[in-house]
C-alpha positions in Angstrom: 52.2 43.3 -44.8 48.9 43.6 -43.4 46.3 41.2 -43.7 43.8 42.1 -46.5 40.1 42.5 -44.3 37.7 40.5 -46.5 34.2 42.8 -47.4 30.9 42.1 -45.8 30.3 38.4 -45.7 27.7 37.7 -48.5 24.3 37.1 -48.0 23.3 33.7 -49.9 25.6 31.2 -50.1 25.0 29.9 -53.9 26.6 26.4 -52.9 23.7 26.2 -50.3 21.5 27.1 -52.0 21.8 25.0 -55.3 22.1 22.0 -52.7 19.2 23.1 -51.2 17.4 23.6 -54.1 18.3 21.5 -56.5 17.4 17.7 -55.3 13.9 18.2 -54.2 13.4 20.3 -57.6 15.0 17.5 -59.7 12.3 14.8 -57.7 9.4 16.4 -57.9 9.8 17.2 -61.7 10.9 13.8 -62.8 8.0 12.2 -61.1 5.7 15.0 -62.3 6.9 15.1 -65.8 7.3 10.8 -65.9 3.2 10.8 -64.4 2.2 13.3 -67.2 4.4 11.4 -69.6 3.0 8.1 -68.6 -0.7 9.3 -69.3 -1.5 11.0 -65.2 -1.0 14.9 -65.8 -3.2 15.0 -62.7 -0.5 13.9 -60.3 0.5 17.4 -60.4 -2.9 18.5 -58.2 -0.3 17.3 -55.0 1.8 20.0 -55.9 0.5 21.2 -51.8 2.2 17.9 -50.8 5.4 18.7 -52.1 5.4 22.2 -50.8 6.9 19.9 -47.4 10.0 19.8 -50.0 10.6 23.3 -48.8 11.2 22.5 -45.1 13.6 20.0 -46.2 15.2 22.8 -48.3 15.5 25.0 -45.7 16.5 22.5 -43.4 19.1 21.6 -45.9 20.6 25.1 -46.8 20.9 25.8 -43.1 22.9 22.7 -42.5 25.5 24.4 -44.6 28.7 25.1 -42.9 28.3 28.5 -44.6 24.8 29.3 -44.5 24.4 31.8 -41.8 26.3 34.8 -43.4 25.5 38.5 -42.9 22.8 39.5 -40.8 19.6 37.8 -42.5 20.0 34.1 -41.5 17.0 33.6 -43.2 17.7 35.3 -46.1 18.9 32.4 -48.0 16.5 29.6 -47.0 13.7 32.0 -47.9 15.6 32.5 -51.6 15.8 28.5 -51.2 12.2 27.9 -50.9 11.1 30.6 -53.5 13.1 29.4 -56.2 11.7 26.3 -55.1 8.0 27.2 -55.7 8.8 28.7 -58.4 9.6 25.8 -59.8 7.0 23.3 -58.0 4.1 26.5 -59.5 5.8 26.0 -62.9 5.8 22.4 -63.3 2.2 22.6 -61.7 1.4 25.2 -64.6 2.8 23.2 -67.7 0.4 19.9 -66.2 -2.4 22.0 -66.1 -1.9 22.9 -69.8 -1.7 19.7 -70.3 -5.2 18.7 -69.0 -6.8 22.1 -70.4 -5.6 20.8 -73.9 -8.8 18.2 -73.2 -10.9 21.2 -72.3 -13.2 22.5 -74.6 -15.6 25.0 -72.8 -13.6 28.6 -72.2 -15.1 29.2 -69.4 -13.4 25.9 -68.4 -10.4 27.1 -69.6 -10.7 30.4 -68.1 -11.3 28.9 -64.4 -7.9 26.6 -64.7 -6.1 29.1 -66.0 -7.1 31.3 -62.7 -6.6 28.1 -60.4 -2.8 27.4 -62.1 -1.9 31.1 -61.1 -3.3 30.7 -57.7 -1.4 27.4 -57.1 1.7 28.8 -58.7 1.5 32.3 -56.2 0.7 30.2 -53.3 3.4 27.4 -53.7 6.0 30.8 -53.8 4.8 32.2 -50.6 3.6 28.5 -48.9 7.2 27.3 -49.7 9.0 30.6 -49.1 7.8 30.1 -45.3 8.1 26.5 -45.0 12.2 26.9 -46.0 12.7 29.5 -43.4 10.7 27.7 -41.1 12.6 24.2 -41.7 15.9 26.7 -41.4 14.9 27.8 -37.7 14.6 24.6 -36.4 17.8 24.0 -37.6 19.1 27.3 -36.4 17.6 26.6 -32.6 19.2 23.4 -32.5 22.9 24.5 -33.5 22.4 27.7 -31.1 23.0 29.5 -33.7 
């Protein structure tokens, strides 16, 4: 019997990458979600603070015994800190709504509705680079 060669090695590790992903996401929503609850939508204007989640995400997903597959090592931490700020732009979005809903000038309205895209674009890219950033270090240090 021969021994069955396995296909190329994938190029996200999903276990990773949900533990990667998933604390800092859960954090930063509750205590976005519990300040807008609680009467504070504002606390979502340090949505640039917790783009430093994403080094931490990165750090985390390359810490996996798995994560360096295929040959993009940073393939996966970058995914990490997309999906990421996706989420932190999202949450950052739905508090803004929140505060427009006060709002009754459009031209108001108009200007937070271009400043919520502009915060949701650059928490992608801000914590797409922070991840695989956080992920280097990691990589340097394990030689890897």
């Amino acid at each position: 019997m021969e021994p069955r060669s396995q296909g190329p090695a994938p190029l996200i590790d999903p276990s990773a990458l949900l533990n990667a992903v998933l604390p800092p996401g859960i954090f930063w929503g509750a205590l976005v979600i519990l300040a807008s609850v609680g009467g504070y939508p504002g606390a979502a204007c340090l949505t640039p603070l917790a783009w430093l989640l994403a080094l931490w995400a990165g750090m985390r997903y390359a810490s996996a015994p798995r994560s360096i597959a295929g040959r993009w090592p940073a393939a996966g931490p970058a995914l990490a800190g997309v999906l990421l700020g996706l989420w932190l732009g999202a949450l950052f979005i739905a508090a803004n709504v929140q505060m427009m809903a006060a709002e009754t000038a459009p031209e108001e309205i108009r200007r937070g509705w271009g400043f919520a895209a502009l915060m949701a674009g650059a928490s992608v890219l801000g914590c797409g680079v922070l991840s695989v950033f956080g992920a280097v270090l990691i990589y340097r240090r394990s030689g890897g």
